[in-house]
C-alpha positions, 0 to 999 in steps of 0.5 A: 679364526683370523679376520683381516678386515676394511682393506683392498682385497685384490682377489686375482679372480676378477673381483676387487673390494675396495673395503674387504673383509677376508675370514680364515679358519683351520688355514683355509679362507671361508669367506670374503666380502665387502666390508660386513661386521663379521663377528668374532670371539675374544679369542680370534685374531684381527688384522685391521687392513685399512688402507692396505692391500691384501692379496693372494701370497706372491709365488716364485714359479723357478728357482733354487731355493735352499738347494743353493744356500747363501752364504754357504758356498760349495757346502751348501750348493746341492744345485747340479749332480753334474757328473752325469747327464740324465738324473730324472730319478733326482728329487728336489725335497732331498736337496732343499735346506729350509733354514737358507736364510733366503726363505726368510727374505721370500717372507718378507716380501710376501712371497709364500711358495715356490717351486723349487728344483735343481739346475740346468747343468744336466740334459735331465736333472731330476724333479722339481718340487713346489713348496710353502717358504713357512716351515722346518721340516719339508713334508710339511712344506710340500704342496706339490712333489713332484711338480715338474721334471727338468730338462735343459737345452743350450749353453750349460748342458754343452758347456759343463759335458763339453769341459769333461770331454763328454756328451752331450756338448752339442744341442743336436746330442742333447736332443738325441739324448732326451729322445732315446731317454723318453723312448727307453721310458715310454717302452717301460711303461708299456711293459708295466702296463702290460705286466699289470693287466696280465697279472704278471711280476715287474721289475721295476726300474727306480731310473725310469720310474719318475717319467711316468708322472711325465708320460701321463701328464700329470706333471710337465717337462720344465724346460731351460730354454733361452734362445729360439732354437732350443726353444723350438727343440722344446716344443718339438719333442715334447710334441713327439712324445704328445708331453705337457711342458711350460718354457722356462726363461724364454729369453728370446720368446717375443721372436718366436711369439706365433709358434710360442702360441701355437704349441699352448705351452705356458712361459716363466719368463727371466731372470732379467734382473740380472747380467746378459753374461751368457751368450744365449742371453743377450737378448733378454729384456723385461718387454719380452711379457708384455709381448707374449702376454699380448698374444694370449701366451700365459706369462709367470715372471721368476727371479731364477733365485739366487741368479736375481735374488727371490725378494725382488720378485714383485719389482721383476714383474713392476719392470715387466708391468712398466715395459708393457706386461700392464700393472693387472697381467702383472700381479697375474704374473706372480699369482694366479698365472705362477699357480695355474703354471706350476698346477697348483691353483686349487689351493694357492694364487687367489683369494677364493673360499676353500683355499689355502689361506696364502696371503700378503697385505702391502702398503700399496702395490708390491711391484712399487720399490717403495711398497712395505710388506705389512703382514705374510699369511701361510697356511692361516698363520701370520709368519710375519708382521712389519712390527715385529722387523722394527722393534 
């Protein structure tokens, strides 16, 4: 067993122990509570988290970790298949490298998943996968796979098929293309169903096999979108097709906050600690959380690692925090909101008993540029200790 006893332990519940104790046993947590003496056996570990804070293990809702390596230029960029528009039958767990050194900094600043997938070059490029940053081999990493399937509006998909004099290279295109594309999966569901209900042989198609996860919602379109009009397109088809479907970057959201509202769907906003260097960007801020957020709309902060680099990912959400987001709807930001987002809470994103045992101590607030990651817990395994970085 570990036990991390005497610290803050900020659940992301609701419930805040000013002197916690936090006991984990086979990677799950089974028991929090106010300070009680629990008693161990020789053999158990002990933290000692007085004065620190504990809390669930940040979470990165998008980015491309390990799929676009540091250090590794081209040989190690397996971000876009951007040679062809719709790829949905792309998987991210073929692509992701976990021994990009970036998965090491995403431990360090007490970052324990992320959902990880392929880029916005593509009007379909395939599915994303939410993983945990411990780990050599991806199976044992995976949490979630698939965990969303993305699709992309604006300047990338116009700009990468325009270069090669082929569609889609206008937004009117891209959105043709979707719809025939989910019109083509729709009509093979229904085959399949039917097939199956008479007993019938099917043929099946490896290229549309992957919306069905889509079609039945158990996983959601995970849209690029940045500017209002790709934004509502989103919402528009996604509505026609009756699909689940989170906003991803959302760079000009707080214009459109209403309709936002209205269509229920769930932003991941940023990355806006990085240069406006597109167009669609210009009006990208750290206010525009706080904004959404205010109107009832759930809010994930990413990075969109490595256009901002993952290990800032607490200090993304302290500026969204400072810029109106508050300090508590930030932390949700990249805890539990990330998790509900990205449909993984069952297991990570809170302190609660039965869950993975996902944790991060701190100094102090992780949104602070001073804050020391002191220990990172995945899975009920200490991966990492401050000591270890000092010696």
């Amino acid at each position: 067993m570990l036990l991390i006893t005497g610290g803050k332990v900020i659940t992301m519940t609701g419930k805040v122990f000013d002197s916690g104790d936090v006991l984990i046993e086979d990677g799950k947590i089974v028991l929090i509570d106010e300070k009680i003496g629990i008693k161990i056996k020789d053999n158990d570990t002990v933290i000692n988290a007085e004065g620190l804070w504990v809390m669930p293990g940040i979470i990165e809702s998008h980015c491309h970790l390990g799929i676009v390596e540091e250090k590794k230029g081209v040989e190690g960029n397996d971000c876009n298949e951007s040679t062809t528009p719709i790829t949905p039958y792309l998987r991210a767990i073929d692509a992701i490298n976990p021994l990009d050194p970036a998965f090491h900094n995403a431990i360090q600043a007490g970052i324990t998943s992320v959902m990880v997938g392929p880029g916005s070059a593509n009007l379909v490029g395939g599915q994303f996968a939410f993983i945990k940053t411990h780990g050599r081999v991806i199976e044992k990493m995976i949490v979630l796979a698939p965990a969303a399937m993305k699709v992309s509006f604006g300047e990338n998909t116009k700009n990468n098929f325009k270069s090669m004099n082929k569609p889609p290279s206008t937004r009117m295109t891209i959105a043709s293309m979707l719809r025939e594309e989910l019109y083509h999966a729709v009509s093979y569901k229904k085959k399949k169903e039917k097939a199956i209900e008479k007993g019938e042989d099917f043929d099946f198609d490896f290229k549309l096999e992957p919306w069905l996860a889509v079609l039945n919602k158990e996983i959601p379109l995970k849209a690029h979108v940045h500017r209002t009009d790709d934004i509502l397109t989103a919402i528009r088809i996604a509505k026609e097709f009756d699909l689940n479907m989170t906003l991803d970057h959302c760079s000009e959201g707080h214009i459109i906050a209403e309709e936002i509202k209205a269509s229920g769907f769930p932003t991941i906003l940023g990355p806006d600690l990085a240069t406006r260097n597109k167009i669609e960007c210009k009006n990208a801020d750290f206010k525009i959380p706080g904004v959404l957020a205010k109107k009832g709309i759930k809010v994930a902060i990413t990075t969109d690692h490595p256009v901002s680099l993952i290990q800032y990912l607490p200090i993304c959400a302290g500026f969204a925090a400072k810029k109106g987001l508050s300090i508590m709807e930030g932390l949700k930001a990249i805890t539990i909101n990330a998790a509900e987002i990205c449909g993984v809470a069952s297991r990570v994103g809170s302190l609660e008993v039965g869950k993975d045992a996902d944790i991060a101590i701190y100094t102090g607030n992780p949104m602070e540029v001073f804050t020391d990651t002191v220990y990172t817990i995945i899975n009920g395994e200490i991966v990492y200790n401050i000591e270890d970085d000092n010696e």
